[in-house]
C-alpha positions in Angstrom: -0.6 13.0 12.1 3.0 13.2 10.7 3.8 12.8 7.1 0.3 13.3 5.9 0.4 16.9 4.6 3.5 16.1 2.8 2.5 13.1 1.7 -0.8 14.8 0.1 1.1 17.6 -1.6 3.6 15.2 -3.4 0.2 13.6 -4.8 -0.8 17.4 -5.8 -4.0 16.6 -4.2 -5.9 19.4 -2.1 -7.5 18.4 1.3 -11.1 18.6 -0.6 -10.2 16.0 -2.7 -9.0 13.9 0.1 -11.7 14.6 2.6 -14.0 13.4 -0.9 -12.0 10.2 -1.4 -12.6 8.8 2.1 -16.0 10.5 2.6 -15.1 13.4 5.4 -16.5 16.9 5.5 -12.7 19.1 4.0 -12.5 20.2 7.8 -12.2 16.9 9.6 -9.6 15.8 6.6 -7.9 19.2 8.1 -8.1 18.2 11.9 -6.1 15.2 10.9 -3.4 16.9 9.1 -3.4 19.6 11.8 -3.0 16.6 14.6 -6.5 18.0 16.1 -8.5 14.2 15.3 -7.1 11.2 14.7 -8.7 9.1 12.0 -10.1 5.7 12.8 -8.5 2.5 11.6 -10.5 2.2 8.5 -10.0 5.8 7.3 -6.4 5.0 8.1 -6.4 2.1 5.8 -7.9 4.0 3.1 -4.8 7.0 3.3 -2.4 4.5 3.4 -3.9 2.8 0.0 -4.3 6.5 -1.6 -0.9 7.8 -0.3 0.9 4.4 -1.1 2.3 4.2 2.3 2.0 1.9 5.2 -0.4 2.5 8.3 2.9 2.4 10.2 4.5 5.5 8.0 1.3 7.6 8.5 1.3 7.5 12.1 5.1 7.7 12.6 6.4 4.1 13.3 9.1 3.9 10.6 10.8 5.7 7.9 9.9 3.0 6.0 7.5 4.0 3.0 6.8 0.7 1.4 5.5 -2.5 3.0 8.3 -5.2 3.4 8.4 -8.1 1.2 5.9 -11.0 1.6 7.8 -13.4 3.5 7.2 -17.4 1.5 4.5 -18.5 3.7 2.6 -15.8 3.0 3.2 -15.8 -1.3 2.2 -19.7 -0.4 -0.8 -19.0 1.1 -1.6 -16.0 -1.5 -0.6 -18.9 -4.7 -2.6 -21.0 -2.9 -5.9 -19.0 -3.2 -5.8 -18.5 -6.5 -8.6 -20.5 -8.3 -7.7 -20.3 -12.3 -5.2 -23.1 -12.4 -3.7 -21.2 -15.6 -2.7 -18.7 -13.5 -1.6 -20.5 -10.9 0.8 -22.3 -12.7 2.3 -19.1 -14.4 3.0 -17.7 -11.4 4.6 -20.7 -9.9 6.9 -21.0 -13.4 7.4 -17.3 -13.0 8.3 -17.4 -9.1 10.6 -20.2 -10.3 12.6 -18.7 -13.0 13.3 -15.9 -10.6 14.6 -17.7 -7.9 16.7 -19.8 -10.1 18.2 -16.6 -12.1 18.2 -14.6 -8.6 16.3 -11.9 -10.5 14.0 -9.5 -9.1 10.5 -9.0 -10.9 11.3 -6.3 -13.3 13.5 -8.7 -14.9 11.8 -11.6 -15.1 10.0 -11.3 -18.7 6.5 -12.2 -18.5 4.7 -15.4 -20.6 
């Protein structure tokens, strides 16, 4: 599986504490790095969320480390689900100010 011994070494984490994280004996954690197994899709979900990279960087289909942007349907349907209308309002004030200031969210000082 490409990237995924360097991706565990830049965490400084040893292939024991991986193969404890998603539940593996250390030598089937090993046949993954060594390209000997490949992992199933929910033991690829779990690296990606541990290594902080996509599914698609683990196995090799992009350089791309990070997931793209939400796209605004999606932030709408995410908004949309949330139940405290508190919140929900904040974060529509807060999605506001950005777009009007053209700030990304680092910027944008919270309430």
């Amino acid at each position: 599986m490409m990237n995924l011994r360097a991706l565990r070494n830049e965490k400084g984490l040893t292939i024991e504490k991986m193969a404890e994280f998603l539940g593996l004996n250390p030598s089937t954690y090993g046949q993954y790095e060594n390209g000997v197994r490949e992992p199933n899709f929910s033991t690829l979900k779990d690296l990606s969320e541990k290594l902080n990279v996509t599914v698609d960087y683990l196995i090799g289909r992009t350089n791309m480390r990070e997931p793209l942007p939400p796209t605004d349907d999606e932030l709408y349907f995410e908004i949309k689900r949330i139940k405290n209308t508190r919140v929900k309002k904040a974060v529509l004030v807060l999605l506001k100010e950005m777009e009007e200031t053209d700030a990304p969210a680092s910027v944008v000082k919270p309430y």
